[in-house]
Every structure is written in C-alpha cells, then in structure tokens.
C-alpha positions as a printed Julia matrix, in Angstrom:
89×3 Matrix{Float64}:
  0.0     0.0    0.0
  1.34    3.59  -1.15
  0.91    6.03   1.44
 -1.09    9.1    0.49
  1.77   11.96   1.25
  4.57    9.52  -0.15
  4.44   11.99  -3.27
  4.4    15.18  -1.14
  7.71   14.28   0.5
  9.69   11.63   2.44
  6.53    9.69   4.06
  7.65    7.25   7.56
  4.25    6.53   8.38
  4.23    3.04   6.34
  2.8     0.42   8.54
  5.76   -1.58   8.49
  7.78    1.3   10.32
  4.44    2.26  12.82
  4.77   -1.56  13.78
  8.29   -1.63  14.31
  8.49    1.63  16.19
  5.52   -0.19  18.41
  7.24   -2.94  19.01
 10.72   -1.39  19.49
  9.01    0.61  22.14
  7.33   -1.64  24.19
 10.03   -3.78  24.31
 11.85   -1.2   25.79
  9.47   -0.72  28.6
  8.79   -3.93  28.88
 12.58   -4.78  29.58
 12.66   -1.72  32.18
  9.34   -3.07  33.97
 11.22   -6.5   34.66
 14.7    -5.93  34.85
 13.8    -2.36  36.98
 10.17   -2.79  38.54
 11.16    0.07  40.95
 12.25    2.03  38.21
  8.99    1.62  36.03
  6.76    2.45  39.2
  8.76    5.66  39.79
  8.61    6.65  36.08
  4.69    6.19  36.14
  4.42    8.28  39.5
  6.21   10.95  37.8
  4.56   11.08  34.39
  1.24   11.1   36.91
  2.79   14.13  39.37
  2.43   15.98  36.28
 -1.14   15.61  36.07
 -0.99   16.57  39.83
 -2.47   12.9   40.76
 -0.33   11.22  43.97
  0.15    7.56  42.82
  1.2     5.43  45.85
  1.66    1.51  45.86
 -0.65   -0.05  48.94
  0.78   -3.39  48.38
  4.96   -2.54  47.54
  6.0    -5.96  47.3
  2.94   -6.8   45.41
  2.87   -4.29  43.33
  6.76   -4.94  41.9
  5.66   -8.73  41.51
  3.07   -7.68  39.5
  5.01   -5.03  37.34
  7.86   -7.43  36.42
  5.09  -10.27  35.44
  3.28   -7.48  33.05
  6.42   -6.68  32.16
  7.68   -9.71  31.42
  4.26   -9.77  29.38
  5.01   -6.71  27.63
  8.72   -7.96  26.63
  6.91  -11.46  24.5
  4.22   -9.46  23.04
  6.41   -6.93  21.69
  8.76   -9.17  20.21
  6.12  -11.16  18.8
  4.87   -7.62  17.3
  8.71   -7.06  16.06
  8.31  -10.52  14.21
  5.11   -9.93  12.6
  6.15   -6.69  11.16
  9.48   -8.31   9.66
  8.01  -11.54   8.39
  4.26  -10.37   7.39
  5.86   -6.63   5.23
C-alpha cells in the first residue's frame, strides 16, 4: 500500500515502520518493567505528578511482583509484534 503523502515528501508513516516503532518501544518498557520494577513504578508516579495525581503503591512488594510479570508480558508481546512486522511486510 502507497501512502497518500509519499508523493508530497519523504513519508515514515508506512505500517511496516508504525509496527516496528511499536514494538521497538514496548520492548523497551517492557525490559525496564522486569529488569527495573522500581524504576517503572517511579517513572509512572512521575509522568502522573504531572497531572498533579499522587500515585502510591498499597501493596509494595505486590505491586513490583506484579510489574515485572506485566512486564515480562510486555517484553513477549512486543517481540512477537517485532516478528510480525518483519516476516508479514
């Protein structure tokens, strides 16, 4: 498929690149959610200080389980996205 704007100028919006950029992406959080759980909590109570909600774990040792299983998650589903995008474009 020929993107609309490729004829305009230098179009990067081919679904091949939007999936790989996806993927690329959430297999970078996903690595920092399981590798760094802390980490990933911190940058999410930070991104949410900006909306001036207070984010605060009840649970702490819960709530770092469950960040490095989702990311662990995260990590397969992104590199299954990676896959698709190489193999299926």
């Amino acid at each position: 498929m020929q993107c609309p704007l490729s004829a305009i100028s230098c179009c990067c919006m081919s679904p091949k690149f939007i999936f790989l950029s996806v993927g690329c992406l959430g297999f970078a959080l996903g690595a920092l959610s399981t590798l760094a759980p802390q980490r990933s909590i911190g940058l999410y109570q930070r991104i949410m200080k900006g909306f001036n909600w207070n984010v605060a774990p009840i649970d702490e040792p819960r709530e770092v389980r469950n960040t490095r299983a989702l990311g662990v998650f995260l990590t397969l589903l992104s590199l299954a996205i990676f896959a698709a995008a190489l193999l299926k474009f």
